[in-house]
C-alpha positions as a Markdown table, in Angstrom:
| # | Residue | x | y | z |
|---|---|---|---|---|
| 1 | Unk | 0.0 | 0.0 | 0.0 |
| 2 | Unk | 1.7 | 3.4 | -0.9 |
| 3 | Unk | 0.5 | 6.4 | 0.4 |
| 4 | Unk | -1.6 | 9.3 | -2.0 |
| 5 | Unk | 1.2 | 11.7 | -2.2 |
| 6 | Unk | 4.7 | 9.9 | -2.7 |
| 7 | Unk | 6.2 | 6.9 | -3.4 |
| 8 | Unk | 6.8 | 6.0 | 0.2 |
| 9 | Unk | 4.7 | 3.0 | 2.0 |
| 10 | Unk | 2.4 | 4.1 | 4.3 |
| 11 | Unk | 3.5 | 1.3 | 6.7 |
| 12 | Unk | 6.7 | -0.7 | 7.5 |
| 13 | Unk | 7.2 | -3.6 | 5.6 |
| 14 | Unk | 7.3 | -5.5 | 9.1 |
| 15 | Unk | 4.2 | -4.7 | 9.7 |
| 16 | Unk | 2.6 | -6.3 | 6.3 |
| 17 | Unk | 4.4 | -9.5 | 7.6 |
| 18 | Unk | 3.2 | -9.3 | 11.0 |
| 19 | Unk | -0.6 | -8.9 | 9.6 |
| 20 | Unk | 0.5 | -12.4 | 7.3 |
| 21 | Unk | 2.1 | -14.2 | 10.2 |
| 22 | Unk | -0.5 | -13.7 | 13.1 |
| 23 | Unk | -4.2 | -13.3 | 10.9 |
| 24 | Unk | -3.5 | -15.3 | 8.2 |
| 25 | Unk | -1.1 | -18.4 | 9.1 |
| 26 | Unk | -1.5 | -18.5 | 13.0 |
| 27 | Unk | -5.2 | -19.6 | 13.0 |
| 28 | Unk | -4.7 | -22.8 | 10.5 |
| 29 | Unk | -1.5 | -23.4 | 13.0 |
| 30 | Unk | -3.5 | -23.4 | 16.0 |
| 31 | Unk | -6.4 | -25.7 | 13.8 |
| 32 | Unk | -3.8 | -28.2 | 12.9 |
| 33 | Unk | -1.9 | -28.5 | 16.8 |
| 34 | Unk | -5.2 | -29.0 | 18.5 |
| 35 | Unk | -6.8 | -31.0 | 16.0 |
| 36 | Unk | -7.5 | -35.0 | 16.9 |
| 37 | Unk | -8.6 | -37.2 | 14.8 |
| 38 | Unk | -9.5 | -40.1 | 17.6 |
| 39 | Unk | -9.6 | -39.1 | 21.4 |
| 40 | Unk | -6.2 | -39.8 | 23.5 |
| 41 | Unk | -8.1 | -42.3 | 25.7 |
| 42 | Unk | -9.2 | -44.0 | 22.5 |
| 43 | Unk | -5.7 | -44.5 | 21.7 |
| 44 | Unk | -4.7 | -45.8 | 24.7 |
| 45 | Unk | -7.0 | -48.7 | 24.3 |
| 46 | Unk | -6.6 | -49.0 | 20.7 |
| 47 | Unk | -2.8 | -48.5 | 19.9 |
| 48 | Unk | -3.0 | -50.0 | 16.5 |
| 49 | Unk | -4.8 | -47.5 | 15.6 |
| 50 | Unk | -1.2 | -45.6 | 15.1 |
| 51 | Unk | -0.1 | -48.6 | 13.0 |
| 52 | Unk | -2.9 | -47.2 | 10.0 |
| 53 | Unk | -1.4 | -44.1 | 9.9 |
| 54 | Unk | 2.3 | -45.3 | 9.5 |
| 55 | Unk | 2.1 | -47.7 | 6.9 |
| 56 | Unk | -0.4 | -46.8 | 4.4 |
| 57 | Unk | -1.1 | -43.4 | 3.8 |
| 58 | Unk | 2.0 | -41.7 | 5.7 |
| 59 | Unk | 4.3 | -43.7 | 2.7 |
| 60 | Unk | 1.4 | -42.6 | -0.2 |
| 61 | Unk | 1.7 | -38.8 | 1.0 |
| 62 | Unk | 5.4 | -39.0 | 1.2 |
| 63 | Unk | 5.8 | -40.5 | -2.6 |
| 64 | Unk | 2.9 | -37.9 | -3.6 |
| 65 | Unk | 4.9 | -35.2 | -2.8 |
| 66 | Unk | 8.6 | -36.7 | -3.9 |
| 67 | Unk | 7.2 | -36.8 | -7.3 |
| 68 | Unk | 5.4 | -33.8 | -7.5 |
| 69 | Unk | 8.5 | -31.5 | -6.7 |
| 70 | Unk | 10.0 | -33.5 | -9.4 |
| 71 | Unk | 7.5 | -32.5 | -11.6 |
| 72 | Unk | 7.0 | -28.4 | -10.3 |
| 73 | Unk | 10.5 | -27.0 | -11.4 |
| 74 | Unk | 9.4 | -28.3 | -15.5 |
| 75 | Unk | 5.8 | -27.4 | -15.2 |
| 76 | Unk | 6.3 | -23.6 | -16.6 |
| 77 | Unk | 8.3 | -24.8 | -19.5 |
| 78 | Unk | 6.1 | -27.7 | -20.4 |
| 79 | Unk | 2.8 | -25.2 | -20.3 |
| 80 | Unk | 4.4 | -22.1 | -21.8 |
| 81 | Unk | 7.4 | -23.5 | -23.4 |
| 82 | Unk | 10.9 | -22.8 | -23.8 |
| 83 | Unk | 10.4 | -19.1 | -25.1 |
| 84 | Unk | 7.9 | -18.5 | -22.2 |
| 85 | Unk | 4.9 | -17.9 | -24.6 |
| 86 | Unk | 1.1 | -19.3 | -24.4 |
């Protein structure tokens, strides 16, 4: 945001991180910490319950994203090609 008359920001640049860090990211932070997905007394009666985690989707989601930042870095080239044109 620049202000009317000048060139000059009307704010600090620390403060436009500041707004991003604590109204836009900390919310989904504090969503994802306290978020539970089975009760902890559930789980201490049931600990296979951690075993479905660890082997099937934990290595799906890590291969997932292995080959998608293969694929990311060649993406603009393969859409726009090599001279950066649609």
């Amino acid at each position: 945001m620049f202000n009317w008359f000048s060139g000059q920001t009307l704010y600090d640049a620390y403060l436009y991180q500041l707004f991003n860090l604590f109204y836009a990211s900390m919310p989904i932070v504090v969503y994802a910490v306290f978020d539970e997905e089975y009760s902890s007394s559930f789980l201490d009666k049931a600990p296979q319950a951690y075993k479905q985690g660890m082997l099937g989707t934990f290595n799906l989601f890590i291969s997932y994203k292995i080959i998608t930042s293969k694929k990311v870095p060649f993406s603009p080239e393969r859409y726009f090609g090599s001279d950066g044109c649609l």
